[in-house]
C-alpha positions as CSV (number, residue, x, y, z in Angstrom):
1,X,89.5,106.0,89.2
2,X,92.3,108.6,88.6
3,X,93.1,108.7,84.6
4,X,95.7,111.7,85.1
5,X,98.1,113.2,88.1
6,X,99.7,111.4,91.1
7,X,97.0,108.3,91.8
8,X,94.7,109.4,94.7
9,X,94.9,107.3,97.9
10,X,92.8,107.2,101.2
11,X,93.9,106.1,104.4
12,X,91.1,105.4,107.3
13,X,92.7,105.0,110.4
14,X,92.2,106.3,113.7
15,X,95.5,107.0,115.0
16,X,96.8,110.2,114.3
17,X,100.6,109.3,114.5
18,X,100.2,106.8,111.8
19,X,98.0,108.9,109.7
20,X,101.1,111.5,110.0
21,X,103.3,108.9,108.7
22,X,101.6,107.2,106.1
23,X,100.7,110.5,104.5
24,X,104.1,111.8,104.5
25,X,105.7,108.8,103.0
26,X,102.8,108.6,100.3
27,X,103.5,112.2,99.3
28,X,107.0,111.9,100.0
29,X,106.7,108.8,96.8
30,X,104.2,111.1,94.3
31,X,100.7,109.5,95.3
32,X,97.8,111.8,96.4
33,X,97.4,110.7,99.7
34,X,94.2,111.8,102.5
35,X,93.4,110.8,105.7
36,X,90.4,110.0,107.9
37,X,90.1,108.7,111.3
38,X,86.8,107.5,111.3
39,X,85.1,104.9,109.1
40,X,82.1,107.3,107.9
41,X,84.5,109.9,107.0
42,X,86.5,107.5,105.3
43,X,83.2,106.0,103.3
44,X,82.3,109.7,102.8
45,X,85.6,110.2,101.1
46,X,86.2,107.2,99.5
47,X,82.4,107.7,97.4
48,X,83.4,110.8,96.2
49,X,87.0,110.7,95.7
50,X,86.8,107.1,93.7
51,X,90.6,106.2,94.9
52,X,93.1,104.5,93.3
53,X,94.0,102.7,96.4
54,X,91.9,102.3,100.0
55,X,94.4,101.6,103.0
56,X,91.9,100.7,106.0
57,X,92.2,100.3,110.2
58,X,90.0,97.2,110.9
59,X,89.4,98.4,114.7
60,X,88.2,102.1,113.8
61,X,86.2,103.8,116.7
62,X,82.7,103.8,114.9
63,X,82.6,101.2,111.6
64,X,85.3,98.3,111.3
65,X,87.2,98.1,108.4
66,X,85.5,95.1,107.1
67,X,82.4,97.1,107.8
68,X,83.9,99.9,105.2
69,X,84.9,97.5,102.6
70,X,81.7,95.6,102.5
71,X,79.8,99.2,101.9
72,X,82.4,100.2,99.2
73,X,82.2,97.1,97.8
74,X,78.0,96.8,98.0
75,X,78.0,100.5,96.2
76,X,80.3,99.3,93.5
């Protein structure tokens, strides 16, 4: 978890557009914001990073959201 700076946020999602938009609105508001469009690279990230805040697709191309989540969760 973030104990100094702008809290750290992830977004997994597979749609570039959104991605675009979340992320420019999350800066825009002071939060640390990265995106992934796939749900490996969005586990890969979220285990290293240790995020404030996860925002997840559920129908990603290769894992389902609730497939992320339930890893996260498992390795918590």
């Amino acid at each position: 978890m973030t104990t100094m700076g702008n809290p750290k946020i992830i977004v997994v999602e597979d749609d570039q557009d959104i991605c675009h938009l979340l992320k420019l609105e999350l800066d825009e508001h002071g939060f640390d914001a990265s995106t992934y469009q796939t749900g490996m690279r969005g586990l890969l990230a979220i285990r290293e990073v240790q995020p404030d805040l996860v925002i997840i697709d559920h129908g990603l191309p290769d894992l389902s959201g609730a497939e992320v989540a339930r890893r996260v969760r498992s390795t918590s």
